[in-house]
C-alpha positions in Angstrom: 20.0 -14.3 4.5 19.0 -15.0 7.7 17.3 -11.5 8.6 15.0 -12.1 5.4 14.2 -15.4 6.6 12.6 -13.8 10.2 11.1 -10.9 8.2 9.7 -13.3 6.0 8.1 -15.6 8.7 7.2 -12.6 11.2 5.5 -10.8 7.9 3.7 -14.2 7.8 2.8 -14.5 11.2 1.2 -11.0 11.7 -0.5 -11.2 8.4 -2.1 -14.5 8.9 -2.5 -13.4 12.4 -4.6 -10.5 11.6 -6.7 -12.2 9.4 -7.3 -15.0 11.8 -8.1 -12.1 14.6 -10.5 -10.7 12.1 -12.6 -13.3 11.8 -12.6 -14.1 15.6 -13.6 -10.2 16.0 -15.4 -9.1 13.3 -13.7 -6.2 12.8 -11.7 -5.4 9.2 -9.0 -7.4 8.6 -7.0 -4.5 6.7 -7.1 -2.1 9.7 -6.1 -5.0 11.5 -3.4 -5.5 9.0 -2.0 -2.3 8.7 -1.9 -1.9 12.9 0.0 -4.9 13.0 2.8 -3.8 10.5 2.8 -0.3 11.5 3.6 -1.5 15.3 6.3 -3.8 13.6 7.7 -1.1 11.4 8.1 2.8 12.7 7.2 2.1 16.4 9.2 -1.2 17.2 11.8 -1.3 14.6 11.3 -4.9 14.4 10.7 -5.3 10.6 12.7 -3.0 8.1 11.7 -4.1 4.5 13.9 -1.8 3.0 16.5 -3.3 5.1 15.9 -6.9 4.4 15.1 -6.4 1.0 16.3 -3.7 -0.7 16.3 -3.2 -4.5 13.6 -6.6 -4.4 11.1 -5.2 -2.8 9.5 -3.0 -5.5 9.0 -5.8 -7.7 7.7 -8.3 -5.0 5.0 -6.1 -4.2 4.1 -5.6 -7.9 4.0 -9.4 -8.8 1.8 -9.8 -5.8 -0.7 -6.7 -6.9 -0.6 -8.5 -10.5 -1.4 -11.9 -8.7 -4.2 -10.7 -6.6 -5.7 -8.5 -10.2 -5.4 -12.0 -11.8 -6.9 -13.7 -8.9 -10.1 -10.7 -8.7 -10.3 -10.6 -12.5 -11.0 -14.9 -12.3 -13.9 -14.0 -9.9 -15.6 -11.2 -12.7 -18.4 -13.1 -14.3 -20.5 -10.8 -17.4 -23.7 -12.4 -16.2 -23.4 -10.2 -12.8 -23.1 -7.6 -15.0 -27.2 -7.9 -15.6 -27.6 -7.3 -12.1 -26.0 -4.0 -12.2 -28.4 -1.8 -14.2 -25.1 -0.8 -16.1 -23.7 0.6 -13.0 -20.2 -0.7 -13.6 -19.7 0.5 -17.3 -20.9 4.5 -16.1 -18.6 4.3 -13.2 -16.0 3.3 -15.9 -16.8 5.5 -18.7 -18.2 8.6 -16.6 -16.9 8.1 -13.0 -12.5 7.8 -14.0 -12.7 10.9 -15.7 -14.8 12.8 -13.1 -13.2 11.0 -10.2 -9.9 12.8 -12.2 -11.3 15.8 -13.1 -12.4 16.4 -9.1 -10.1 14.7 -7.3 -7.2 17.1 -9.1 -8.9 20.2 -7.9 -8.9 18.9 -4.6 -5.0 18.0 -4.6 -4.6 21.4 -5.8 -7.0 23.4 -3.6 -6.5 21.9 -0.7 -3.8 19.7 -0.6 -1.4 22.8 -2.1 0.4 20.3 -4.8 1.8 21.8 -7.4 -0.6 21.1 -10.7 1.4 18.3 -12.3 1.8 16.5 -8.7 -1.8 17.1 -8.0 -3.2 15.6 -11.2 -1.0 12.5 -11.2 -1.7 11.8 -7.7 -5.5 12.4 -8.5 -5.2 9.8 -11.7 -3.8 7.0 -8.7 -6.7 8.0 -6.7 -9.0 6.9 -9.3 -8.9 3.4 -8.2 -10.9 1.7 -5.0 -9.1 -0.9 -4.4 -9.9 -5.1 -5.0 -7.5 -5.9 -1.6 -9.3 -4.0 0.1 -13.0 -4.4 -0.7 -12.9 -7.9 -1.8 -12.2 -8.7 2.5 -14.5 -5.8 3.4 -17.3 -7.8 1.2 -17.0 -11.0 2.9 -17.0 -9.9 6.1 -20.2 -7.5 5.6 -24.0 -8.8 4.5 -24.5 -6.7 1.4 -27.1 -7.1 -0.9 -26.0 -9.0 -3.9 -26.2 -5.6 -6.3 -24.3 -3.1 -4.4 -21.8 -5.8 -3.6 -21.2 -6.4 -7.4 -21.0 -3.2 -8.5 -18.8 -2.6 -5.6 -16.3 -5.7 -7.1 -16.3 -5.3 -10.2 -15.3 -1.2 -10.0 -12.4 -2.0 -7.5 -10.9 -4.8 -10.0 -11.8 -2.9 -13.2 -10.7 0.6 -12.3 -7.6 -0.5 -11.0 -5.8 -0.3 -14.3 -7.7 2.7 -15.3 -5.8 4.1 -12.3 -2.7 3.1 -13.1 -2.7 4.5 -16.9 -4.3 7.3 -15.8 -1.1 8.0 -13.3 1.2 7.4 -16.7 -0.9 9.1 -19.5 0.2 12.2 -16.5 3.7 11.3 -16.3 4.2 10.7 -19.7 2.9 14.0 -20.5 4.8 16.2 -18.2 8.4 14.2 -18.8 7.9 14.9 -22.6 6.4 18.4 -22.3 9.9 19.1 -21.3 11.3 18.4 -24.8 8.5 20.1 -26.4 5.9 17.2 -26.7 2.0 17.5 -26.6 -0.6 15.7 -25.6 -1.7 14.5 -28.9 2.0 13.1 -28.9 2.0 11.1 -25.6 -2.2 9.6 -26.0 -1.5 7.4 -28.8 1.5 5.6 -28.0 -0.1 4.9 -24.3 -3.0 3.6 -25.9 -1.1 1.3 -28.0 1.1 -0.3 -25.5 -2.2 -0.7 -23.4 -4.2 -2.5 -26.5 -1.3 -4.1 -27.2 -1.0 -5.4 -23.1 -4.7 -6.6 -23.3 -3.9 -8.7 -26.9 -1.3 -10.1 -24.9 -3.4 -11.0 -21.8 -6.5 -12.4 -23.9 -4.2 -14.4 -25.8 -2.6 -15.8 -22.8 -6.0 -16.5 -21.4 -6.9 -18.7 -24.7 -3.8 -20.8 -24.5 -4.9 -21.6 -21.2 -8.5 -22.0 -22.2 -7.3 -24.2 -25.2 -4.5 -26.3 -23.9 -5.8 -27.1 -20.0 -8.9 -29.3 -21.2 -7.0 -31.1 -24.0 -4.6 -32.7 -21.5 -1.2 -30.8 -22.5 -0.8 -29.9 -19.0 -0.8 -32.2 -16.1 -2.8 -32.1 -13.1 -0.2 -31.2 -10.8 1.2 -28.6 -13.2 -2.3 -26.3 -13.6 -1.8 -23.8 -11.0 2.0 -23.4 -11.2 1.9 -23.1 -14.8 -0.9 -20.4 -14.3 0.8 -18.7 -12.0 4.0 -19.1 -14.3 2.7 -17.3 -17.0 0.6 -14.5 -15.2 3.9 -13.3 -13.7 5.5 -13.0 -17.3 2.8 -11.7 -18.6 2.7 -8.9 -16.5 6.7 -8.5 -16.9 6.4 -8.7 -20.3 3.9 -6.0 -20.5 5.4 -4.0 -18.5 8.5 -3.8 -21.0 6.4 -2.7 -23.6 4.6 0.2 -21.7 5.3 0.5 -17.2 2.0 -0.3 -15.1 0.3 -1.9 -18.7 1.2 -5.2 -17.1 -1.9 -4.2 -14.7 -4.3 -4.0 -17.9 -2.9 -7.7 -19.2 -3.5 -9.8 -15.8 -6.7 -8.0 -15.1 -8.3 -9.2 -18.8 -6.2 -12.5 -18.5 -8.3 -13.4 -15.2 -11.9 -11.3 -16.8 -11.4 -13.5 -20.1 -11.0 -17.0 -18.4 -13.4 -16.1 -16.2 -15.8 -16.3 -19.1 -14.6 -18.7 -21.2 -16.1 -22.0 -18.9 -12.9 -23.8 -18.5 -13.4 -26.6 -15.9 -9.5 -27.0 -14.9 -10.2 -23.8 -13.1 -12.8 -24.7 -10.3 -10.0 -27.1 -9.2 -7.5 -24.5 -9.1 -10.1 -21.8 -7.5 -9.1 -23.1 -3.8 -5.1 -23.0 -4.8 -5.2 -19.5 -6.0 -8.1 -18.3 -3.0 -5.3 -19.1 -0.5 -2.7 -17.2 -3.0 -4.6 -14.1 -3.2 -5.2 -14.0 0.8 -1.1 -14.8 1.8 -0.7 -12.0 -0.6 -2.8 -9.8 0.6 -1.8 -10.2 4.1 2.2 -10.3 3.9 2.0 -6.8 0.9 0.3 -4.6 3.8 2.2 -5.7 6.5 5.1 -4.5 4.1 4.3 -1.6 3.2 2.9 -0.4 6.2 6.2 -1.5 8.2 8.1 0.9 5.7 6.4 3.7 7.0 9.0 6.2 9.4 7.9 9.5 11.5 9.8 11.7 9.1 7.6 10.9 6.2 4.9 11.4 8.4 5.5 14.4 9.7 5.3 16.0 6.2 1.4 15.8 6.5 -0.2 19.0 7.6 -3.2 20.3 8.5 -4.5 21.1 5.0 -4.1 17.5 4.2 -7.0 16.7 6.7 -9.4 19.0 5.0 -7.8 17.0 2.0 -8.8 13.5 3.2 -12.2 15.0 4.1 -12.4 16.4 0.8 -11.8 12.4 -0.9 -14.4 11.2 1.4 -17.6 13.8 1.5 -16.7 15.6 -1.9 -14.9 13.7 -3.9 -16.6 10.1 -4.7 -20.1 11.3 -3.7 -19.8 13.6 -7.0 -18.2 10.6 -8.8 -21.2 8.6 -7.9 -23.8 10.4 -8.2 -23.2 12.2 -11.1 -22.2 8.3 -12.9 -25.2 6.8 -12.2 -27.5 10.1 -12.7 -31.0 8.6 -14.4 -29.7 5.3 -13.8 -31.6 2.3 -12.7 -30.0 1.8 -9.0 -32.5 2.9 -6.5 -31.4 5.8 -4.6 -30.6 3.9 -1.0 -27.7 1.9 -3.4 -26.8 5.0 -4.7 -25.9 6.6 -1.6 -24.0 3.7 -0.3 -21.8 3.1 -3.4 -21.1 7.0 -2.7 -19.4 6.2 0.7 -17.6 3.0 0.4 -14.2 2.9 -1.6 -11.7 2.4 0.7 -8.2 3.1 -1.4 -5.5 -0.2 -1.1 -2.4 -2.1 -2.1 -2.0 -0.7 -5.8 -3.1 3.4 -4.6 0.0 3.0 -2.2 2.7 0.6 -4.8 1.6 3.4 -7.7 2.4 6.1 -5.1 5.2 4.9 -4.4 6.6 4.1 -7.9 6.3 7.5 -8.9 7.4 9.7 -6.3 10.5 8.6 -7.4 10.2 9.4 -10.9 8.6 12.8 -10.5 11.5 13.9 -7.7 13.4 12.9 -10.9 11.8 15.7 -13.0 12.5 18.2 -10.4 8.8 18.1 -8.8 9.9 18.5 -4.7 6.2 17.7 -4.0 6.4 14.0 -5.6 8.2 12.9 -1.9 5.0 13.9 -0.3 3.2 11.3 -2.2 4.2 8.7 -0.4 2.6 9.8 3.2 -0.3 11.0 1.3 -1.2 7.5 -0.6 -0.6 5.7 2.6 -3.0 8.5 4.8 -5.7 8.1 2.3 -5.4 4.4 2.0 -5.9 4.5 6.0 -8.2 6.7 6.2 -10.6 5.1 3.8 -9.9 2.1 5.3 -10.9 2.4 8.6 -13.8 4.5 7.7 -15.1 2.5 5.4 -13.5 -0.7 7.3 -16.3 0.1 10.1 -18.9 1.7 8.8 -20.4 -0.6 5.8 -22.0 -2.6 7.6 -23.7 0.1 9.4 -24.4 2.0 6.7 -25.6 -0.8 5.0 -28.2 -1.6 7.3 -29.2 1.6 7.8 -30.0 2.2 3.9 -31.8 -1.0 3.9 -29.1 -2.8 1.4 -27.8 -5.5 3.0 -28.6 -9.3 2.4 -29.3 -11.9 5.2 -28.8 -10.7 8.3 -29.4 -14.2 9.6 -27.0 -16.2 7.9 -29.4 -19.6 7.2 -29.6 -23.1 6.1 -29.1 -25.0 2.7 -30.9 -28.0 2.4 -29.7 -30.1 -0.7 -32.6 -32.7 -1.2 -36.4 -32.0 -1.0 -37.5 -35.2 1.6 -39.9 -35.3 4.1 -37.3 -35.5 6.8 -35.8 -32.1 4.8 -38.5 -30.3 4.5 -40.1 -30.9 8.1 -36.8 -29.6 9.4 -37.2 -26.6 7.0 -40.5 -26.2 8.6 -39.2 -26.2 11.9 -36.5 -23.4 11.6 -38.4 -21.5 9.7 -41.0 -21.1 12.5 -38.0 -19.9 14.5 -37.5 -17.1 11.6 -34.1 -19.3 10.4 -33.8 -18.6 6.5 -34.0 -21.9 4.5 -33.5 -22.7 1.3 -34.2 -26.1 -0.4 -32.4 -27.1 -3.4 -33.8 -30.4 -5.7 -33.5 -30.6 -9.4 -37.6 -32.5 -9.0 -39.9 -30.0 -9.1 -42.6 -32.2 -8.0 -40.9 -32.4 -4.9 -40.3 -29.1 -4.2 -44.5 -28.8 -4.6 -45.0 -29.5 -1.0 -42.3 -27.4 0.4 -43.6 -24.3 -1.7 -46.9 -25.1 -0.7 -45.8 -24.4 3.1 -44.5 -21.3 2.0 -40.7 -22.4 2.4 -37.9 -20.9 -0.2 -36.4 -23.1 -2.9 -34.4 -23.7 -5.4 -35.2 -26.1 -8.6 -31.9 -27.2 -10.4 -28.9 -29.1 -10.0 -26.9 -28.0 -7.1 -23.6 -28.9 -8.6 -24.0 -27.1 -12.0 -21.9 -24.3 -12.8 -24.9 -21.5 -13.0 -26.0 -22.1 -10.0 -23.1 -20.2 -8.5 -24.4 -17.3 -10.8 -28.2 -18.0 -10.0 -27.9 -18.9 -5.8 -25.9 -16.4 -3.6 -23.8 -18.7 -1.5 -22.6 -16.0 0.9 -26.0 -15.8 3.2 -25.9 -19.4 4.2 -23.6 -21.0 7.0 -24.4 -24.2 6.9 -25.2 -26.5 4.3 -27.2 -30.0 4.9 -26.9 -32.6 2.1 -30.1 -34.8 2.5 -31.2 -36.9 -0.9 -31.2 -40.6 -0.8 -28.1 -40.9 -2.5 -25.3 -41.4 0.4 -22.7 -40.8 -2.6 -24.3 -37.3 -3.9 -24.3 -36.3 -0.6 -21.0 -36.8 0.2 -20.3 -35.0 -3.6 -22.5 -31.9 -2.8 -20.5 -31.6 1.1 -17.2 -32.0 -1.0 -17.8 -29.8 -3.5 -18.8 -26.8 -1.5 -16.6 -27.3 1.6 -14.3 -25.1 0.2 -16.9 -22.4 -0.1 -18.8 -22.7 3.2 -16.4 -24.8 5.5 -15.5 -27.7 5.7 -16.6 -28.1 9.4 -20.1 -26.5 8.6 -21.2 -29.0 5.6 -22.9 -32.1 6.8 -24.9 -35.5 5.7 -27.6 -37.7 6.4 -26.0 -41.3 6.3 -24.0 -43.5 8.5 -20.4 -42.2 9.0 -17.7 -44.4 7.1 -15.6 -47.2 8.8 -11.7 -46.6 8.4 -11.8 -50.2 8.2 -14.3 -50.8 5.4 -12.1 -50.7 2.5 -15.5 -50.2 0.4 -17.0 -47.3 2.3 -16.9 -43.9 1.4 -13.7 -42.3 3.1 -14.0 -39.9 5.6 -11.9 -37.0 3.7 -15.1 -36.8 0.9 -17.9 -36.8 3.5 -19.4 -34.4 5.2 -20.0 -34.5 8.9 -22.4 -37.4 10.0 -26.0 -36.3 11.2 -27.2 -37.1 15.0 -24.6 -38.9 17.5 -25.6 -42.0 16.6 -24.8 -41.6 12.4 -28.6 -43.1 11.8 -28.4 -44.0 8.0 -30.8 -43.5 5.2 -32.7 -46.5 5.6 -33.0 -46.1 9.5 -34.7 -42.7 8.1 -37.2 -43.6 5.9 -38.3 -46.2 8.9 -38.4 -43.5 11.3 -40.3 -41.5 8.9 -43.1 -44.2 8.1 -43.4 -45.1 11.6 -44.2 -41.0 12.3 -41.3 -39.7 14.2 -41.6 -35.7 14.6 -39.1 -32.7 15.2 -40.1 -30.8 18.8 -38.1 -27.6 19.7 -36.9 -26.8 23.4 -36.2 -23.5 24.2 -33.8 -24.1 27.0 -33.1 -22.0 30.1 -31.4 -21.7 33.9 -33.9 -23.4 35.7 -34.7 -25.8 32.5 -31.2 -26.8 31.1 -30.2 -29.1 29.2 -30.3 -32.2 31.2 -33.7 -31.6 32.2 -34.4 -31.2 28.1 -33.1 -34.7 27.9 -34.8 -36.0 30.3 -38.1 -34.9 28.9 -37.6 -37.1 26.1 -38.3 -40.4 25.2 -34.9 -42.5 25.5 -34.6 -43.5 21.6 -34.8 -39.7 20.7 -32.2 -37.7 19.4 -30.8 -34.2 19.3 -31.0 -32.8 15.5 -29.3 -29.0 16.3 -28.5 -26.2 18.5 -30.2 -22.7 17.8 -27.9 -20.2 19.9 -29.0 -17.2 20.9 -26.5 -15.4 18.0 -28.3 -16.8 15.1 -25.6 -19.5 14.5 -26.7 -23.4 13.6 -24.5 -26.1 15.6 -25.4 -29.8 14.5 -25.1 -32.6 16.6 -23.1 -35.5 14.9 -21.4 -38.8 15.3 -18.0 -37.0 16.3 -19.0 -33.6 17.8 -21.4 -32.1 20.7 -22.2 -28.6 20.8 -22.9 -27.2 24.8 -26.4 -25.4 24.6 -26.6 -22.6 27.3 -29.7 -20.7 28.3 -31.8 -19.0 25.6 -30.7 -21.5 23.1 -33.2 -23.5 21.3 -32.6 -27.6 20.6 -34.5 -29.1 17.7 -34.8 -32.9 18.8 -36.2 -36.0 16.5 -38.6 -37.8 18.4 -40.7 -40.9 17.8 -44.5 -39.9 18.0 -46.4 -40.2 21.5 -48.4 -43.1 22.3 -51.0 -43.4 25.3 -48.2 -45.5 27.3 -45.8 -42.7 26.4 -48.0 -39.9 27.0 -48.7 -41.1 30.8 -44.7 -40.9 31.6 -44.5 -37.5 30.5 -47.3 -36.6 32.7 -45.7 -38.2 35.3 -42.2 -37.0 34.8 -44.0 -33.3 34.6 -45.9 -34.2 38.2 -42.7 -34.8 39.6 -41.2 -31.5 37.8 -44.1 -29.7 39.2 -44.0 -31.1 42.7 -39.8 -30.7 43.1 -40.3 -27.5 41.8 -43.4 -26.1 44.3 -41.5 -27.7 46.9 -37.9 -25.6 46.4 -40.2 -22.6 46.1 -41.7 -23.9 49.8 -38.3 -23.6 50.8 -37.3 -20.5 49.9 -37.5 -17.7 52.5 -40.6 -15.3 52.0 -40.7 -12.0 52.4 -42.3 -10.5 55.9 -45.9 -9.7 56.1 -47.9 -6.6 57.8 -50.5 -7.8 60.3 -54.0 -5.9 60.5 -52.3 -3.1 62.7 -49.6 -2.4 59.6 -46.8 -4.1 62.0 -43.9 -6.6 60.0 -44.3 -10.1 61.0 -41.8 -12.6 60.4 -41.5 -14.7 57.7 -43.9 -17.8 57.6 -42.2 -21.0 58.2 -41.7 -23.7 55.7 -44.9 -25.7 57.4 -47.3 -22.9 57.6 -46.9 -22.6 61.2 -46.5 -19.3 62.9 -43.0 -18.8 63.4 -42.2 -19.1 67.3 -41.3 -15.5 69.3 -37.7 -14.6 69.7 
């Protein structure tokens, strides 16, 4: 009991961990991932999973593959689907059975499996993956197109895969007695229609019973989570792996069917989906040992060569032949799908079974899954965002600036970082106010911020920072609330006066974004700075011109709006929080405008700049000088005098 206990938390630490070095790296969490369990696993022996866990730990990492299908399935929305040009249905309906048809010739070819090994292993292969390019698509800026079609054939093929792998078993277990194929197809695609009946049935209790109130609040997510779990067990009693094809249309049909319960829960199941993630790879990569891995030879690298360069270009190219996807998205679609969680569980399900039926090459299976799944990973892991730019399909390079609230104050800021090539986007449900910010040429949105389309109609992913600016302290504080969870909560912010903890009638600070400026001015202390002129001026600092000296250039009552660093990357300053600018950052400043009084301590303040500064160039040593017969003289004294003879 104890043992499980430290696998559990040191499969949670390293998981976590990885994640957490990820982001601080930018390099792919599930390289990162499968390092960290690997160097647990084979080469320290400190984690044994079959060890710790025995017989439980073929159905802990199913429920958690079945979780994080549910969990992708939730995020499938049909109105991407018109962004796709159809992509997604031909890589269904064309690319499984060519992805099949090729990647069993290769496993024969190349690989040297025996036919029946080599064309269930190819039916696994068919999948790309959700774990695995769901993180690789929030790490990477990809346009919104390829980055759909990417998500939606990762969650959807993924049971494709799986039946695929037993439509093959199935036939070559009953060929034995004498059965055909005409005898095995039908009752597999019974027991998978009858799987999906099951999942969108479980999907319209849900639907029905979460907005009439016959499930509590606190009850939601576990009851969700209750009955994905025996859905998938009871699917899989009817037909093995159909439980994939109920919890992927269980989370694709409540996906669609608008039920508001779920944006609570989206958070709740988020963190779910990302502890699942984590802990399954570190587990199955820990069960890796040399043995297995030294049944790879060399034919199996012309193999994985074979996956990556043959393989899913033909897929590809021949699914979306005299399609609409331009060319450029094409060709990148053609090199990312990096293999994952359910390649590797599948893999490993039927070795097993096929060892059973007297195939010696089914043990292999297991080193190959887990060499594809790495090799696809770290190829893919660091090359789509390079091959992304390079094709010219990625989104914002600059991640930018939502502006919630078309003011003056809003859209003079928008002016400013716009100048500075900052991407801005302004969001108002009044068109009339958006007039003047789309007659400066700035981008904007006209609708309600909060509705439901816009997460359909306004890709979220390009901005890191959202500003909520209307006049309305209470929207703002809803906008910052709502989409905390999305952007950060320590990258939304507010214009208004940060709350008193002991005001029992202000807004509480748990609700609010982060106060604006140091000095929290409110709204109306706005719209009086605004009517009595005040301007934004940019500073570009530097290491002769720092950041004191930026201060000092500015009239006393001004105040610091935000931090440009030399990354791209947006740092606000507020009430309870002070970013350090450094050189080659630029600070946009609110300043009131420059009367004649004003104006004549500037020029004085930039006299004595001037003067300090020709006087510490005075001071420096010169270089020597060459008198009219080419000889060095010394260097000239401070005081212009000729220096005196040694």
């Amino acid at each position: 009991m104890q043992e499980q206990a430290v696998v559990i938390a040191l499969v949670g630490v390293l998981g976590i961990g990885a994640q957490w070095v990820a982001w601080r790296t930018g390099w792919p969490a599930i390289v990162l991932m499968l390092i960290a369990g690997f160097l647990a696993g084979p080469i320290l022996g400190i984690i044994d999973p079959h060890h710790a866990f025995g017989e439980m730990l073929e159905p802990m990492i199913s429920i958690g593959v079945a979780l994080i299908l549910f969990e992708g399935g939730l995020s499938l929305d049909f109105r991407e689907l018109r962004r796709t040009g159809g992509a997604v249905w031909r890589l269904v309906v064309f690319g499984v059975p060519v992805a099949w048809v090729a990647g069993s010739l290769a496993c024969y070819y190349i690989a040297g499996l025996v036919w029946p090994v080599a064309i269930l292993f190819a039916g696994i292969l068919v999948v790309t993956g959700p774990t695995v390019v769901l993180p690789l698509l929030r790490q990477s800026s990809v346009a919104q197109r390829p980055a759909a079609i990417l998500k939606w054939e990762a969650i959807v093929n993924d049971p494709f895969g799986a039946m695929c792998a037993v439509l093959a078993y199935e036939y070559f277990r009953a060929s034995a007695d004498g059965a055909t194929l005409f005898d095995v197809v039908p009752a597999l695609v019974f027991a998978s229609l009858a799987a999906a009946v099951l999942g969108y049935a479980a999907a319209w209790a849900i639907a029905w019973s979460f907005p009439r109130g016959l499930v509590p609040e606190y009850l939601k997510a576990p009851v969700l989570l209750v009955v994905v779990v025996g859905l998938f067990v009871i699917s899989n009693l009817i037909q093995q792996e159909t439980g994939l094809v109920a919890v992927t249309l269980m989370g694709v049909a409540l996906a669609n069917m608008n039920v508001d319960s779920l944006r609570d829960i989206h958070p709740f199941k988020q963190n779910i989906a990302v502890i699942l993630v984590s802990g399954i790879f570190i587990l199955l990569s820990a069960q890796l040992d040399y043995d297995t891995l030294r049944l790879l030879e060399w034919q199996f690298t012309l193999f994985l060569l074979a996956i990556l360069f043959l393989v899913r270009p033909a897929t590809v190219l021949i699914s979306l032949a005299f399609s609409k996807v331009p060319w450029n998205e094409r060709i990148f679609l053609a090199w990312i799908a990096p293999r994952g969680i359910v390649a590797v569980a599948i893999s490993g399900l039927f070795a097993l079974r096929l060892s059973d039926l007297g195939y010696d090459d089914g043990t292999i299976l297991i080193s190959l899954s887990f060499a594809v799944c790495v090799a696809t990973i770290v190829a893919h892991g660091f090359t789509m965002a390079p091959v992304a730019r390079w094709l010219g399909v990625t989104g914002s390079t600059t991640p930018g600036l939502l502006l919630v609230g078309a003011t003056p104050w809003s859209i003079s800021l928008a002016r400013e970082l716009a100048d500075l090539d900052v991407p801005v986007t302004l969001a108002d449900t009044s068109w009339w106010r958006l007039s003047r910010a789309r007659q400066q040429g700035l981008d904007t949105y006209h609708g309600e911020i909060l509705a439901e389309a816009t997460e359909h109609s306004l890709d979220l992913s390009q901005y890191q920072v959202l500003v909520a600016a209307t006049e309305n302290e209470a929207y703002n504080a809803l906008v910052c609330n709502e989409f905390a969870p999305e952007i950060g909560r320590d990258a939304v912010y507010q214009l208004g006066e940060a709350s008193h903890h002991d005001d029992p009638r202000a807004l509480p600070p748990s609700i609010r974004g982060r106060s604006l400026f140091e000095s929290g001015v409110g709204m109306e202390d706005m719209h009086q700075r605004q009517a009595q002129g005040w301007e934004f001026r940019k500073t570009r600092l530097s290491d002769q011109f720092g950041f004191d000296r930026a201060r000092d250039a500015l009239p006393d009552d001004a105040d610091f709006v935000l931090v440009l660093k030399k990354d791209g990357k947006l740092r606000f300053f507020t009430h309870a929080s002070r970013p350090t600018p450094g050189p080659g950052d630029v600070i946009i400043s609110y300043s009131p405008p420059v009367d004649p009084v004003t104006e004549k301590v500037h020029a004085k303040r930039e006299k004595r700049a001037k003067a300090q500064a020709k006087a510490e160039q005075a001071n420096a040593p010169q270089p020597a000088k060459t008198n009219e017969n080419g000889e060095k003289n010394g260097p000239e004294s401070p005081s212009g005098e000729e220096p005196s003879p040694a």
